[in-house]
KEZA-585982 format. One record per residue (C-alpha): residue in one letter; x, y, z. Coordinates in pm, whole numbers, plus 50000, padded with zeros to 5 digits. Each point is the difference from the previous one (the first is absolute). Example, Ala and Ser with C-alpha at 12.3 -4.5 7.8 and 13.67 -1.06 7.14 Angstrom:
BEGIN
A512304955050780/S501375034449934/
END
This chain:
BEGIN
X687955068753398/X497624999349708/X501155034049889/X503524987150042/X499004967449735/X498225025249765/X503345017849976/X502144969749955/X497304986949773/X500215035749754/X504184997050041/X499894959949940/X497825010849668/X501755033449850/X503574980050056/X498534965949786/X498875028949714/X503205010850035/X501424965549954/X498094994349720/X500325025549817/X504054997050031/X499864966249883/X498465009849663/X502235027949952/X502774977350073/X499214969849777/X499285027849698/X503725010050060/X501494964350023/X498294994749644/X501794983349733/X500695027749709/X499844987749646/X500525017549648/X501124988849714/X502555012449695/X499255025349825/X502204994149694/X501924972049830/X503484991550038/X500645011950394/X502894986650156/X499514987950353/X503285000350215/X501744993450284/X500055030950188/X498535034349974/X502235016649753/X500534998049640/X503604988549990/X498574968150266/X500024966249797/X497024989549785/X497754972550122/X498034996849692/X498035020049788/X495925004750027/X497335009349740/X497015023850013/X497384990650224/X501964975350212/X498885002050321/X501615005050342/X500024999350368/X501865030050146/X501724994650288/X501815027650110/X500955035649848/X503315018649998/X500155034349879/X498454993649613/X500334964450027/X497734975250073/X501204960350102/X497664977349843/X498904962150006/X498644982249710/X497954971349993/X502374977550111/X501605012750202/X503025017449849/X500675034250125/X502045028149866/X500155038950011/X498085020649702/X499975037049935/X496545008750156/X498815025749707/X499944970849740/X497334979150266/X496505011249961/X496784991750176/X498414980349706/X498184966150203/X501404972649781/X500384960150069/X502374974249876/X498944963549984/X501764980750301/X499194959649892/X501254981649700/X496575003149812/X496745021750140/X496384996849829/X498255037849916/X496224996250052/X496905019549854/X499365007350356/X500544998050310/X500004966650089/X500674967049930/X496504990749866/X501275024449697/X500854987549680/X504195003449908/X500895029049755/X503744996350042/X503114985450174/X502655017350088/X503444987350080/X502435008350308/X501235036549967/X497695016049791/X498615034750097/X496875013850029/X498495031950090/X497914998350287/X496315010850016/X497154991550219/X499514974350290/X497224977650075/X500764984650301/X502664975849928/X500335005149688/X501675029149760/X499165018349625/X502984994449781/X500865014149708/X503014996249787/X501625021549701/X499104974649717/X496415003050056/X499994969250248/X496925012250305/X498194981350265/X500524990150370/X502274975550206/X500024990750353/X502485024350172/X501404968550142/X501644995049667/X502155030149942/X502015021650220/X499475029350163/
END
């Protein structure tokens, strides 16, 4: 009997590994995929071809959700939820931000103890740099740097 429990006990623990280690692998896959544009003046349509409809037209550094390829497209959700089809080659894998409320403070640091540098008004982007727990290093073209609480902008 014991050696009967040891068994079951060795079985019971490789398949739980097993388990485990599926469940990471399988939450990695499931994970949202973001870029953003990598020039101005992309058009974003309605299906994955260049004769399909145009949505609207994005600017460099915009960033997206992708949500599903097809062949050199990409289908893509922005920040509010608008989705479209872009040409996959003009998304690149710059980490960039764009400011989801009507008006968001930009801190020395990270925190809220830190003293206001700038404001920045609904969608605005930033490139994104370094966390610090719940907060995010911004930086913006004109110069503007400092962190916001990632609460505050979108992805």
């Amino acid at each position: 009997m014991t050696k009967q429990k040891n068994t079951l006990k060795k079985w019971f623990s490789t398949y739980m590994g097993i388990l485990l280690l599926s469940s990471a692998f399988t939450s990695n896959a499931i994970a949202a995929e973001y870029g953003s544009v990598s020039k101005d003046g992309i058009n974003v349509r309605s299906g994955p071809d260049t004769n399909a409809e145009i949505y609207w037209e994005v600017f460099k550094d915009f960033p997206l959700k992708i949500v599903q390829h097809k062949n050199q497209w990409a289908k893509v959700e922005d920040f509010e939820g608008d989705t479209g089809w872009i040409y996959a080659p003009l998304i690149s894998d710059k980490k960039t931000v764009i400011i989801k409320v009507k008006k968001a403070n930009i801190r020395v640091g990270p925190g809220e103890n830190y003293e206001i540098v700038a404001s920045a008004l609904y969608g605005v982007v930033f490139d994104a740099g370094k966390t610090d727990g719940e907060w995010l290093q911004i930086s913006h073209s004109d110069g503007t740097k400092g962190w916001i609480h990632k609460s505050l902008v979108w992805p």
